[in-house]
C-alpha positions as CSV (number, residue, x, y, z in Angstrom):
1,X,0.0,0.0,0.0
2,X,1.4,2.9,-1.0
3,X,0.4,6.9,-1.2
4,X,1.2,9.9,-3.5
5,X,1.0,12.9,-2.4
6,X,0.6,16.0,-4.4
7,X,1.1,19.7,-3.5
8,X,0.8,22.6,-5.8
9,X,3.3,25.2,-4.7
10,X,3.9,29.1,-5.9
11,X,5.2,31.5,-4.1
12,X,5.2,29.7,-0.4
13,X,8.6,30.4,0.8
14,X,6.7,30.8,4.4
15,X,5.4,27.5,5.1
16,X,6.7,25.0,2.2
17,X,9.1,23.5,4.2
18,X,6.7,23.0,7.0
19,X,4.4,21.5,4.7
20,X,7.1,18.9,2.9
21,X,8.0,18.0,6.5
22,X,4.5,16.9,7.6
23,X,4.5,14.6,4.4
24,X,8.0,13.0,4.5
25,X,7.8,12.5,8.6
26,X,4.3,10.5,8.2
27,X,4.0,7.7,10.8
28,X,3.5,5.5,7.6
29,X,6.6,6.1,5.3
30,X,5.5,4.3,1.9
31,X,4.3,7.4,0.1
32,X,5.7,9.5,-2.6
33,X,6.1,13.3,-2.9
34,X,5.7,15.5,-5.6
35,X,5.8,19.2,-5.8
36,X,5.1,21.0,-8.7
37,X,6.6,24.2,-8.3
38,X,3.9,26.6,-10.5
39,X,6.3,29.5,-11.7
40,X,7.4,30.5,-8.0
41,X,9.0,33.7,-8.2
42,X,10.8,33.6,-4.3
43,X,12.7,31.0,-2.7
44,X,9.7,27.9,-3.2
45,X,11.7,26.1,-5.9
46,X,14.9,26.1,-4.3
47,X,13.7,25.3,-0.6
48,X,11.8,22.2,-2.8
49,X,15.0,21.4,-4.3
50,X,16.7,21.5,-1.0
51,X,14.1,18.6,0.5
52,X,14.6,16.3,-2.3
53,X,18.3,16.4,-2.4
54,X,18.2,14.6,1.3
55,X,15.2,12.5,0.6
56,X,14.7,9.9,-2.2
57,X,10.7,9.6,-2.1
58,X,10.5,13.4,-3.1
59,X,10.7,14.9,-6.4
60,X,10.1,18.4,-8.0
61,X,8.7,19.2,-10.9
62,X,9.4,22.7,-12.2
63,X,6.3,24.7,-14.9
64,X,5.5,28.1,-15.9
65,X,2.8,29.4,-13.9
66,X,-1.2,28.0,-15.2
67,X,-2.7,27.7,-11.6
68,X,-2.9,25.1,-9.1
69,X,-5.5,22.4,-11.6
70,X,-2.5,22.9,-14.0
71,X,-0.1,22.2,-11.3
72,X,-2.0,19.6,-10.1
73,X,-2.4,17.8,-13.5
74,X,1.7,18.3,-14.3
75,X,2.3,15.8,-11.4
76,X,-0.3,13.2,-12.5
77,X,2.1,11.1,-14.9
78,X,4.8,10.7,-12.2
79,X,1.7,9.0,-9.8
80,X,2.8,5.4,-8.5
81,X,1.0,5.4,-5.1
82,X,-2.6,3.3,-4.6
83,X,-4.5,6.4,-3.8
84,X,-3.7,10.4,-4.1
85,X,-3.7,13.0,-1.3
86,X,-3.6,16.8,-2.4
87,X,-1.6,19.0,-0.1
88,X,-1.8,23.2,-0.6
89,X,1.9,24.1,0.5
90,X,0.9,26.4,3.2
91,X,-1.1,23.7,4.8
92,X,0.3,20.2,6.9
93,X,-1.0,16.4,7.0
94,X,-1.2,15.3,10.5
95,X,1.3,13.0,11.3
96,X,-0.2,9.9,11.9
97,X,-2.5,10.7,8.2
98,X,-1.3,8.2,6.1
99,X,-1.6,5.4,8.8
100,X,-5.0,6.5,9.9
101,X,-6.5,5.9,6.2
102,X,-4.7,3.1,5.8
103,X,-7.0,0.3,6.8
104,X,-9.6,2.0,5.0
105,X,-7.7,2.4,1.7
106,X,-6.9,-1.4,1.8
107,X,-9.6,-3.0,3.4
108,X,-12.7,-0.8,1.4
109,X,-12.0,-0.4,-1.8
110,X,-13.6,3.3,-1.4
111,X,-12.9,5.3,-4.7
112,X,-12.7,8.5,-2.1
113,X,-12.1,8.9,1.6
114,X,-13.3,12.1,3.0
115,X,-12.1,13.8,6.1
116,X,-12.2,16.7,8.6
117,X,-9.8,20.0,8.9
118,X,-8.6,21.3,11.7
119,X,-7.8,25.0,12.2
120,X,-5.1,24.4,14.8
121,X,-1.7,23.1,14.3
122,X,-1.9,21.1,16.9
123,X,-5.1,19.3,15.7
124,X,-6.8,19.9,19.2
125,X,-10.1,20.9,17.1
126,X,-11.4,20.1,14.1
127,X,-13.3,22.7,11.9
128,X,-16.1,19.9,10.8
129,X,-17.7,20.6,7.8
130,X,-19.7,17.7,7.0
131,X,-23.1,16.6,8.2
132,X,-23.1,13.7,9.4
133,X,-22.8,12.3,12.5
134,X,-20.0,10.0,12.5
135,X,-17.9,7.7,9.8
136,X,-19.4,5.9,8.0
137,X,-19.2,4.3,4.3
138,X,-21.3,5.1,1.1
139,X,-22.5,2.9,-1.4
140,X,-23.3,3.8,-4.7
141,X,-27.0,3.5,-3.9
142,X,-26.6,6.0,-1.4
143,X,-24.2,8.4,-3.3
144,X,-26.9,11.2,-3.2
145,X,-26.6,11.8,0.4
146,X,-23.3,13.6,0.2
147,X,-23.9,14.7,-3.9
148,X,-26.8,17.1,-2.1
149,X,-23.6,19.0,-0.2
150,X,-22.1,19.7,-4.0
151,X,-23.5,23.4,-3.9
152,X,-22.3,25.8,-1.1
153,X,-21.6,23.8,2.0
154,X,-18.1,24.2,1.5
155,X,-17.2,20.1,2.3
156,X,-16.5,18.9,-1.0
157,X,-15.5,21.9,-2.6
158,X,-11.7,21.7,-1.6
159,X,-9.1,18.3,-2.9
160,X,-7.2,18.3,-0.2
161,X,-9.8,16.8,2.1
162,X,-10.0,13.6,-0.2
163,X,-7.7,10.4,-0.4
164,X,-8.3,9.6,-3.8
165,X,-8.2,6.2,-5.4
166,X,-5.2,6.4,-8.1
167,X,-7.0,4.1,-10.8
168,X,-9.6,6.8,-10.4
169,X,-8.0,9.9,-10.5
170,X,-5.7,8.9,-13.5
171,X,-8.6,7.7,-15.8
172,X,-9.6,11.2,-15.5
173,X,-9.9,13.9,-18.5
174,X,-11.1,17.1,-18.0
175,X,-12.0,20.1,-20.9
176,X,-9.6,22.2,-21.6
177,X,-11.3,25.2,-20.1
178,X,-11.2,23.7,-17.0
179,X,-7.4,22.8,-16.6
180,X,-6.0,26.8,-16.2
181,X,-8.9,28.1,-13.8
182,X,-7.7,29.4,-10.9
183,X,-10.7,30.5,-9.1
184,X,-13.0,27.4,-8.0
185,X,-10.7,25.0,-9.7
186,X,-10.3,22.6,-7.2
187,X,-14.3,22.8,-6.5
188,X,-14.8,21.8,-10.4
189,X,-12.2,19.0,-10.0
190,X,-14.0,16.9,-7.3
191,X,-17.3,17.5,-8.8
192,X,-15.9,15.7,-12.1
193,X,-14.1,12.4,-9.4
194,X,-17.9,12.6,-7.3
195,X,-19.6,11.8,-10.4
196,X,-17.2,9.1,-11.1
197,X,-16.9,7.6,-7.6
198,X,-19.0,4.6,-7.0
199,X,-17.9,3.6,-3.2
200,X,-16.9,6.5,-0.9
201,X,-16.0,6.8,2.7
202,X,-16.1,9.6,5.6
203,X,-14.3,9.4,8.4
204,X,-15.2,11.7,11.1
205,X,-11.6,12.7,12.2
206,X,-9.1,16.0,11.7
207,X,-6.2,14.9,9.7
208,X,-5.3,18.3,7.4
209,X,-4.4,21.5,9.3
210,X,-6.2,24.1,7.0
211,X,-4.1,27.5,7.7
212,X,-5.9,30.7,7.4
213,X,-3.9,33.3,5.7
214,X,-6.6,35.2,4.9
215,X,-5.5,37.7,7.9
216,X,-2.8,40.0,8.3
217,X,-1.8,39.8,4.4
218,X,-3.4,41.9,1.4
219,X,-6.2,40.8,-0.6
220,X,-6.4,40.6,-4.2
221,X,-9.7,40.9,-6.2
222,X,-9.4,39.5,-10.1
223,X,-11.8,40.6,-12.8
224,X,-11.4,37.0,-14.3
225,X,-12.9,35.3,-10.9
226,X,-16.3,35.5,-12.8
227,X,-15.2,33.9,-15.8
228,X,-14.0,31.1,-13.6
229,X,-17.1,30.6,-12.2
230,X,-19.4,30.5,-15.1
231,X,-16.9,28.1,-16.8
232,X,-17.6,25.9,-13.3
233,X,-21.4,26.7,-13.2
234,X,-21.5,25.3,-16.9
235,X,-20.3,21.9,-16.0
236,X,-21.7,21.9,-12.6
237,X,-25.4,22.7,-14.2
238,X,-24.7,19.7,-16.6
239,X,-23.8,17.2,-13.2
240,X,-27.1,18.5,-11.9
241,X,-29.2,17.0,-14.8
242,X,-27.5,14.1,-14.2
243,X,-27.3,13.5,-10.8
244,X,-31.7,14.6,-10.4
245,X,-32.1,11.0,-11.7
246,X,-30.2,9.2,-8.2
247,X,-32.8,8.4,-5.4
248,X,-32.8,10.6,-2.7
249,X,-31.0,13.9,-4.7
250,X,-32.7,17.0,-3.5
251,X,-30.8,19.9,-5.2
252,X,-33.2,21.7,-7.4
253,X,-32.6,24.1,-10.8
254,X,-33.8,27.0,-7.8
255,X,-31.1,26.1,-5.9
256,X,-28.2,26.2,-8.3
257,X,-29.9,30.1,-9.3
258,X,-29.6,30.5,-5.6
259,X,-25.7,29.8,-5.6
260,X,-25.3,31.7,-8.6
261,X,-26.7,34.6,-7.4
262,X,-25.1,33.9,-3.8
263,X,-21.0,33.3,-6.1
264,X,-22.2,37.0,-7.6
265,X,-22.6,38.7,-4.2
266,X,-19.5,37.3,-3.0
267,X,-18.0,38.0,-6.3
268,X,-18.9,41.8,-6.6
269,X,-18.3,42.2,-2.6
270,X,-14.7,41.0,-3.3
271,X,-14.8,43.8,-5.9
272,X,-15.9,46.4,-3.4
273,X,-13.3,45.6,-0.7
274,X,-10.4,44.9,-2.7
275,X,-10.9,46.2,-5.9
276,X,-10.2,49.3,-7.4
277,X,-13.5,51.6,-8.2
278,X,-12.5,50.9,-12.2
279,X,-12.7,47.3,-11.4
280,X,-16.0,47.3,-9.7
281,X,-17.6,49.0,-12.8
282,X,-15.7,46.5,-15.1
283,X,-16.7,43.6,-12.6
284,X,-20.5,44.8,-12.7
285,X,-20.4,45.1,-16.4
286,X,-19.2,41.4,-16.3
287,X,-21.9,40.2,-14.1
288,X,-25.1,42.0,-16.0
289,X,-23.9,40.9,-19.3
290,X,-23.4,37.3,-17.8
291,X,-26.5,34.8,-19.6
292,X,-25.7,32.4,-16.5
293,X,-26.4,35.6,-13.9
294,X,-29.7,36.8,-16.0
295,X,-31.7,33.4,-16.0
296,X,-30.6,33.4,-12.2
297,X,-31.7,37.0,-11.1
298,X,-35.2,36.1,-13.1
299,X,-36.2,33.3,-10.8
300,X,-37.6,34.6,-8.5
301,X,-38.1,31.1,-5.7
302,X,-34.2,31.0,-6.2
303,X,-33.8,35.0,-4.9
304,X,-36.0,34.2,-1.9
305,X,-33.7,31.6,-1.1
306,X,-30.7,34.2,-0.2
307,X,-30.3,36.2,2.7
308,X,-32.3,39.6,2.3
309,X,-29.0,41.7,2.0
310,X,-28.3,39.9,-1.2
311,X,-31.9,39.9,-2.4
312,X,-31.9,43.5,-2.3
313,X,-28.4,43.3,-4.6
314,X,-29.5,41.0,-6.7
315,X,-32.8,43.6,-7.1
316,X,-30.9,46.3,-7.4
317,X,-28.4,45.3,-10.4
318,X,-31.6,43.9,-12.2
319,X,-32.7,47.8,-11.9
320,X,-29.2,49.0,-13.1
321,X,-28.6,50.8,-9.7
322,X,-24.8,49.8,-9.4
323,X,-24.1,52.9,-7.4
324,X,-27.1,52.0,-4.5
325,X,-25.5,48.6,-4.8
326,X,-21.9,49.3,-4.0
327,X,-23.0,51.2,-1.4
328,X,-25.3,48.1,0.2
329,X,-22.0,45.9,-0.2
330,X,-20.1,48.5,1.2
331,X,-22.0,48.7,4.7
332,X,-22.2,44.8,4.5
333,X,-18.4,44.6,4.6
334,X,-18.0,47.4,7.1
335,X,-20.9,45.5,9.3
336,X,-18.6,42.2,8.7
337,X,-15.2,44.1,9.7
338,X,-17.2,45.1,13.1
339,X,-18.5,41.8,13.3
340,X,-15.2,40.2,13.6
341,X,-13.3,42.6,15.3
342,X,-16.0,42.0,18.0
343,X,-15.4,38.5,17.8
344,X,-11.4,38.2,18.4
345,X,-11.7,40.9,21.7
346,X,-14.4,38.4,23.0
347,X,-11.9,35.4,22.5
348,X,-8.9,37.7,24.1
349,X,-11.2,38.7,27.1
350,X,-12.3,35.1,27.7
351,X,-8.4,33.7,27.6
């Protein structure tokens, strides 16, 4: 039994090393490494190199930058393990990861293993973002019951809280279109493996340290983000038709409107916090003219579905009043800043 394990890395110089040595200092030492440094511009490729030099089961694979689906798909070839594990490079496996899966991976024959996050390094808590109650396996009768958490519940979206089943992952072909996002790629990705999957697994335990870097560094927004997402919405909506004809799927055509409309909000709020006021024009401009965002903002069961704060923007960009809207996302964020400001002195005051 043996694991590969994948990690995308560009520009990471922070936290690579960290990440390399939760991998090669598993509990369960049959695995294989490979980094594919994605165009790093700082020192990610030559701390890489540095790791591999001293240890044999590691190896580096250097590309121009495409995004971490790109990346991902350059280290694919070089696969030899029985099932895949995707690592982002700022993030860490727990140490006893590997081992932990292992009697699963052999014993089940699960084409996916799902599992928890944890939000502390030390793995004391685990950030649980699935439903249910407690491990347990998933026949392909019963596949529905974690297809209807495909939309916006955040568990499947991400590869990295997957051991994949190698014969699976490498029969895999994906469009073209698909292979350079960089927005939603990894979400796109597992809806493609979910369809495939016949036999899945969750176990209800924290073995990836997810780290939030999301504070005290500078946001980006990028135009393009919307582009992304209606090249993911297009292969999502087909998956949809598909999956309505499994007993026990419950996702609706008014729900997927509802998650477009909800990807917009967040789209164009990105736009208002860290974009330029050029860029929230050109980002509006994007949405309206969008086919995917019209037939959304027309249903009118999928609007009612959304909180009332993006009802409203979803009203007022069908009305053309981007200037009222900017300002609604504007006090949304500032209402959010507060929010969480509030939060972390009620967490210093009660330590």
């Amino acid at each position: 039994m043996k694991y590969s394990v994948v990690v995308p890395a560009y520009n990471c110089e922070r936290f690579v090393g960290q990440c390399i040595e939760s991998i090669l200092n598993q509990t369960y030492g049959s695995l294989e490494l490979i980094v594919v440094d994605d165009g790093s511009t700082d020192e990610t490729l030559k701390i890489c190199n540095s790791y591999a030099e001293k240890d044999a089961r590691m190896k580096v694979i250097h590309q121009e930058n495409g995004g971490p689906f790109s990346a991902r798909m350059a280290a694919y070839p070089s696969i030899s393990g029985d099932y895949v594990l995707h690592v982002d490079a700022d993030d860490c496996l727990r140490v006893d990861a590997l081992e932990t899966l292992k009697p699963l991976a052999e014993s089940g024959g699960y084409d996916i293993i799902f599992f928890e996050f944890s939000p502390s390094l030390d793995y004391s808590s685990m950030d649980k973002r699935f439903p249910f109650s407690d491990s347990r396996p998933f026949g392909s009768e019963e596949k529905a019951q974690y297809l209807n958490l495909a939309l916006d519940t955040y568990c499947l979206h991400s590869m990295c809280s997957k051991a994949v089943k190698a014969e699976l992952l490498l029969s895999m072909s994906y469009p073209s279109d698909a292979q350079h996002l960089i927005s939603g790629e990894d979400h796109l990705q597992s809806l493609f493996l979910l369809d495939r999957a016949d036999k899945a697994y969750y176990l209800m335990d924290a073995l990836y340290y997810y780290r939030d870097t999301s504070s005290g560094t500078t946001s980006t927004f990028r135009l393009n983000d919307y582009f992304d997402f209606q090249a993911k919405a297009k292969y999502f909506a087909q998956f949809l038709q598909k999956w309505k004809t499994l007993p026990g799927f419950s996702l609706t055509d008014d729900d997927f409107d509802a998650y477009v409309l909800l990807s917009t909000c967040r789209y164009l709020t990105s736009a208002v916090r860290n974009g330029s006021r050029s860029e929230y024009k050109q980002a509006v401009g994007i949405v309206i003219s969008a086919e995917i965002f019209q037939r959304a903002d027309s249903n009118h069961v999928a609007i009612r579905k959304l909180r009332i704060d993006r009802r409203l923007v979803s009203r007022l960009l069908a009305l053309g009043c981007t200037s009222l809207t900017k300002g609604l996302l504007s006090l949304v964020c500032a209402a959010s800043r507060s929010h969480s400001a509030l939060c972390s002195l009620r967490s210093k005051t009660t330590q």
